[in-house]
C-alpha angles and dihedrals in degrees: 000000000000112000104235114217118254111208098254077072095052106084121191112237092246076066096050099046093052088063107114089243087067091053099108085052087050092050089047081043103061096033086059095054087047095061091035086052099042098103095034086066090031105027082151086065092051089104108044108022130059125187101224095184145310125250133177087348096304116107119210115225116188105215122210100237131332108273090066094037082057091046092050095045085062090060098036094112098047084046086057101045089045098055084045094046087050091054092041099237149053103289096138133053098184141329123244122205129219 
């Protein structure tokens, strides 16, 4: 006789995905929202800055000339603690410039 599954056996994906083993698609996950929520926590950077991608916690911002990559060095760690702040957690050590 097959064993049917009671509902404490059934897990939601977010459960699934919080398993150790998911860690690294959590990880592209979250680097990925990073780069799709940028402008919604920085829509004043929208002319002159672009995320290019995140890697190993550090997001890489293209920057439009370098007066505007100096003036936002100077504000790198506040840009970092902001985006962590919006998601809530550390998800970023530092940003690079390019």
């Amino acid at each position: 006789m097959v064993k049917q599954k009671s509902s404490t056996d059934i897990k939601s994906i977010s459960q699934i995905i919080a398993q150790e083993e998911f860690k690294d698609i959590r990880e592209i996950a979250e680097s990925y929202n990073v780069i799709e929520e940028f402008y919604t926590i920085f829509p004043e950077l929208k002319k002159i800055a672009t995320p290019k991608k995140v890697e190993d916690r550090v997001l890489f911002i293209k920057v439009e000339n370098s007066v505007w990559k100096s003036e936002l060095f100077l504000y790198r760690k506040q840009i970092t603690e902001k985006i962590n702040r919006f998601f809530n957690k550390q998800i970023l050590k530092t940003i690079k410039l390019i």
